[in-house]
C-alpha positions as CSV (number, residue, x, y, z in Angstrom):
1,X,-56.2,9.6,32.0
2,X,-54.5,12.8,30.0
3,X,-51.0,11.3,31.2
4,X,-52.5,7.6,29.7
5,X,-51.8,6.3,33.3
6,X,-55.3,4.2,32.9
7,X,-53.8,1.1,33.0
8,X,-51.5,1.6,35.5
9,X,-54.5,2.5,37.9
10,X,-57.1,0.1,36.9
11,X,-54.5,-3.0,37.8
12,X,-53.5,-1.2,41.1
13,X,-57.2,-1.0,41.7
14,X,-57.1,-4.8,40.7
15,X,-54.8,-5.9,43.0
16,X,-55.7,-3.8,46.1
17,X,-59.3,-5.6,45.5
18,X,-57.4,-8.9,45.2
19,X,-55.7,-8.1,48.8
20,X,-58.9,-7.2,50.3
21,X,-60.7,-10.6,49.5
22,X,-57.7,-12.3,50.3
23,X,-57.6,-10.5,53.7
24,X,-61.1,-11.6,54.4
25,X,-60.8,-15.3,52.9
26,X,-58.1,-15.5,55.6
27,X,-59.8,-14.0,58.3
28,X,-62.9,-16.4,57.9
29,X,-60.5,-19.3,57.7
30,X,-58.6,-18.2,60.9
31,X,-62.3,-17.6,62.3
32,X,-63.5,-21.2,61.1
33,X,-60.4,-22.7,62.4
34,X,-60.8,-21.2,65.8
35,X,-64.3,-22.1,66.1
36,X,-63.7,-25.6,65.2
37,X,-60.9,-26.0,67.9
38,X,-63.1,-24.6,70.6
39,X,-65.5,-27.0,69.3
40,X,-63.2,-29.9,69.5
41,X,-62.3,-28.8,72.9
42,X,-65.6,-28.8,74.0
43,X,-66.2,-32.4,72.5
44,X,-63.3,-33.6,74.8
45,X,-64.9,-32.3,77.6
46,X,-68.1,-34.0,77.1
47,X,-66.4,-36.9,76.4
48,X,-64.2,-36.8,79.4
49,X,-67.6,-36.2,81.8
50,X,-69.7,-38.6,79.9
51,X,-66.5,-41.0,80.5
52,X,-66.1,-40.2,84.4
53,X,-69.9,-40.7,84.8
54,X,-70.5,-44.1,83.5
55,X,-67.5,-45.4,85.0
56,X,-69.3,-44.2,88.4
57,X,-72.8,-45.6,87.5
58,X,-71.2,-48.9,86.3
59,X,-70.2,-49.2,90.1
60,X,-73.6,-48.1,91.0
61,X,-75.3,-51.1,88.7
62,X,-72.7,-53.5,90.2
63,X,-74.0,-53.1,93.2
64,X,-77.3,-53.0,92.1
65,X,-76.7,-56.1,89.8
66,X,-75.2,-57.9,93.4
67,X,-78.6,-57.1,95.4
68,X,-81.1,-58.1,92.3
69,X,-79.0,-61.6,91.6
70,X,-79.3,-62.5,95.9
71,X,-82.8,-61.9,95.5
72,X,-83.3,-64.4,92.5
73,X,-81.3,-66.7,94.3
74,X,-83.5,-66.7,98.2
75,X,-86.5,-66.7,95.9
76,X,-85.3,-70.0,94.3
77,X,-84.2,-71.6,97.7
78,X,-87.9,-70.5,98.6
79,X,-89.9,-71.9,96.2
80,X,-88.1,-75.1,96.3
81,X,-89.2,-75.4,100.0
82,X,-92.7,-75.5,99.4
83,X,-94.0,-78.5,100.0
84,X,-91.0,-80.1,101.3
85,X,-91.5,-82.1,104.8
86,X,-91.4,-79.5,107.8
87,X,-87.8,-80.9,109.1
88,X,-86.2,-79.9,105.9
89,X,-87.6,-76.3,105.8
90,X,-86.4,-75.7,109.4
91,X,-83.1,-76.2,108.8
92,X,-83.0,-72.8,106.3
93,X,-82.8,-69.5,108.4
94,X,-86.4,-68.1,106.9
95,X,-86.4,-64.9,108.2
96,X,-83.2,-63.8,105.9
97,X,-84.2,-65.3,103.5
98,X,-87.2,-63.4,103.0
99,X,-85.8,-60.6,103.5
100,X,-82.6,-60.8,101.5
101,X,-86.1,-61.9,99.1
102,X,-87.9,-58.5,99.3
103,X,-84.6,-56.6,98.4
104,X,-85.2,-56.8,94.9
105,X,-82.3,-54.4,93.8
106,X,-82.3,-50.8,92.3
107,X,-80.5,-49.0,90.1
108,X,-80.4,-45.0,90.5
109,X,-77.7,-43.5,87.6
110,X,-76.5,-40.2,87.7
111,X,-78.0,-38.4,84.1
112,X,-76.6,-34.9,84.3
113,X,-74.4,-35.0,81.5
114,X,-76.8,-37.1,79.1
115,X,-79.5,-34.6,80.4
116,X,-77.5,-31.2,79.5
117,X,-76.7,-32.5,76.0
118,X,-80.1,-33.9,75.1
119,X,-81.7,-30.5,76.6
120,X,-78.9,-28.4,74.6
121,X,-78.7,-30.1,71.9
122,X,-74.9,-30.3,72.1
123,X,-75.0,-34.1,71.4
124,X,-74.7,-33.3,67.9
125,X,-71.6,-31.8,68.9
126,X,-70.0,-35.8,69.1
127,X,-68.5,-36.5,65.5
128,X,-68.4,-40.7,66.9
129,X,-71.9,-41.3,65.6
130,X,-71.2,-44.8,67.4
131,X,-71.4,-43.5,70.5
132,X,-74.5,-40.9,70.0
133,X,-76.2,-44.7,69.1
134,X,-75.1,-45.9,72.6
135,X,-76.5,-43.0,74.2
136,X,-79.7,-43.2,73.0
137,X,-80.2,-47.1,73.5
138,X,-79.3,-46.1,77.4
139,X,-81.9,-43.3,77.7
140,X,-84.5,-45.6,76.2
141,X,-83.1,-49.6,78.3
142,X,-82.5,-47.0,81.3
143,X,-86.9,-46.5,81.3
144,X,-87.2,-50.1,80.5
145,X,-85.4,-51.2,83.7
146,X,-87.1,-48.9,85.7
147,X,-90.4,-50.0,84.8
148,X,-89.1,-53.5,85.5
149,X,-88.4,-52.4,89.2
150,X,-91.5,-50.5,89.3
151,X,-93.6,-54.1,88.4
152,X,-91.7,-55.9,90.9
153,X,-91.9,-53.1,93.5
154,X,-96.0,-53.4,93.0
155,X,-96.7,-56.9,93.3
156,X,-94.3,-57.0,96.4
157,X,-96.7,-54.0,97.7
158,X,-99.9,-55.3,96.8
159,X,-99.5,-58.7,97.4
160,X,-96.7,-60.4,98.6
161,X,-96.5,-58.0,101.5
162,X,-99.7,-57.8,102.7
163,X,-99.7,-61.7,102.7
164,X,-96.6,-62.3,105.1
165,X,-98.5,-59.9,107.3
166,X,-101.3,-61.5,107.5
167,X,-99.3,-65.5,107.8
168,X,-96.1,-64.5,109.4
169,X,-93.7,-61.8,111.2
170,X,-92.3,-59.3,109.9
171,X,-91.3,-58.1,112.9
172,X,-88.5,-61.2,112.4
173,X,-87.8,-60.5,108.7
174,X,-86.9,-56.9,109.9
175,X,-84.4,-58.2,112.0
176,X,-82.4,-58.4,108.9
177,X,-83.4,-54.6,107.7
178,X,-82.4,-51.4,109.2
179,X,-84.9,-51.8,111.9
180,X,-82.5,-54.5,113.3
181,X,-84.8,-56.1,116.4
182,X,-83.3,-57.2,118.5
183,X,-86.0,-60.3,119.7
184,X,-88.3,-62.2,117.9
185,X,-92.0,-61.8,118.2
186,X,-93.7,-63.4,121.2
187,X,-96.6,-64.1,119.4
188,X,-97.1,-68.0,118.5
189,X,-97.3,-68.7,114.6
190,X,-96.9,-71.1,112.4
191,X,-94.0,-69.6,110.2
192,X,-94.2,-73.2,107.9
193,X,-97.8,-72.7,107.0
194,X,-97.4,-70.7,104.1
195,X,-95.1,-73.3,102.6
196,X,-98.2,-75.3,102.6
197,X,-100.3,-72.9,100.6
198,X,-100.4,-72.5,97.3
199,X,-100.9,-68.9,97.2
200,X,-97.3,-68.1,98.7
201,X,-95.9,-70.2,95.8
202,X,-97.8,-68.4,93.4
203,X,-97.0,-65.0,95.1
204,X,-93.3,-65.5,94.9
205,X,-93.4,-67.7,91.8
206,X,-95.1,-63.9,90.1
207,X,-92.6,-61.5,92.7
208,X,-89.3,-63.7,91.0
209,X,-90.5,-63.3,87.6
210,X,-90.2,-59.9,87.7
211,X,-87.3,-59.3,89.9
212,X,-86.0,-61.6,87.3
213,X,-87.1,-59.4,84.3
214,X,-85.4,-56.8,86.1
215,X,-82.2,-58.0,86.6
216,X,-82.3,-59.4,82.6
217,X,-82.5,-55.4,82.0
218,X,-79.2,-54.5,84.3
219,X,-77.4,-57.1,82.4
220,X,-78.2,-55.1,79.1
221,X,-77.3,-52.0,80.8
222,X,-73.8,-53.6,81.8
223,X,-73.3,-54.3,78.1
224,X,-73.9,-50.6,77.1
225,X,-71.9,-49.0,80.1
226,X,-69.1,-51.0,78.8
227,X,-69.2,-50.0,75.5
228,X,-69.7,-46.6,76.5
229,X,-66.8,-46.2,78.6
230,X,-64.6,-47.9,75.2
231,X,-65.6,-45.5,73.2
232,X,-65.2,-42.4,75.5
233,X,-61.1,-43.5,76.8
């Protein structure tokens, strides 16, 4: 200050403040910048499970889809035997085709990588809001198909079931099943009676309409696999 050097200092003070906030404007950006590529990695990574996942489960539901569609189809051939003359119905192997019947379909997905995100909350890590949608309308058609199945897994348990044991052999429906007998049953029934009855019709007629129901809900799913897989390549 004696030597009038005031100015001098107060613009070096100036500019080492100036290098300091610089310093630390590019250390936050370079902080920011690494942060955001890790996060970016770590989206690709979820993307790339989420991808390998449904491309599994949409073989899964294929399968599933195969099983549910056979059963539809014996419980048509079925229904349309009731009340149709006795030669006519004799000529249909009944035995598979109750079984192939009571093999409604199922569907099973593997969830771990929609479970860890929802229970991490790293979903909101995906920037394709798109997808996130697609996500969610799976979690919520994936319980809607299950209780579908569960429906048609009841009635075939409480009723349809517990009639063919009491009016035919399932003994020689489970020769179609893992059990895989080997002979028939040497009891004498009358397997064609219960096309006679209006109860079996109604029993099935109820048993298809939900296996139906069921099935209508894999299609769905098949819609939103698909789209899920396009917007995870």
């Amino acid at each position: 200050m004696e030597k009038n050097k005031t100015g001098k200092y107060f613009k070096y003070a100036i500019g080492e403040i100036v290098l300091v906030v610089i310093g630390i404007l590019i250390a936050v950006s370079i902080n920011n910048w690494n942060q955001e590529r890790q996060l970016k990695n770590e989206e690709k990574v979820i993307l790339k499970n989420i991808h390998t996942e449904f491309l599994e489960n949409k073989n899964a539901l294929k399968l599933g889809l195969e099983t549910n569609n056979q059963s539809c189809k014996a419980s048509i051939t079925l229904l349309n035997l009731v009340g149709q003359k006795r030669e006519r119905i004799q000529q249909q192997n009944l035995d598979s085709l109750i079984y192939v019947m009571l093999e409604s379909g199922s569907f099973t997905p593997s969830e771990n990588t929609i479970s860890d995100l929802l229970q991490s909350g790293k979903l909101q890590l995906l920037q394709n809001d798109n997808l996130k949608n697609l996500l969610y309308k799976w979690t919520r058609n994936l319980k809607k198909t299950n209780v579908s199945f569960n429906r048609a897994e009841i009635q075939m348990d409480n009723e349809l079931v517990p009639y063919l044991t009491d009016h035919y052999s399932m003994k020689d429906i489970d020769m179609y099943g893992i059990l895989k007998w080997q002979n028939k049953t040497l009891l004498k029934i009358d397997k064609l009676y219960i096309f006679e009855d209006i109860k079996f019709e109604n029993i099935v007629d109820d048993y298809f309409y939900r296996v139906k129901a069921a099935g209508n809900n894999l299609e769905e799913l098949v819609v939103i696999i698909d789209d899920i897989i396009k917007e995870t390549e």
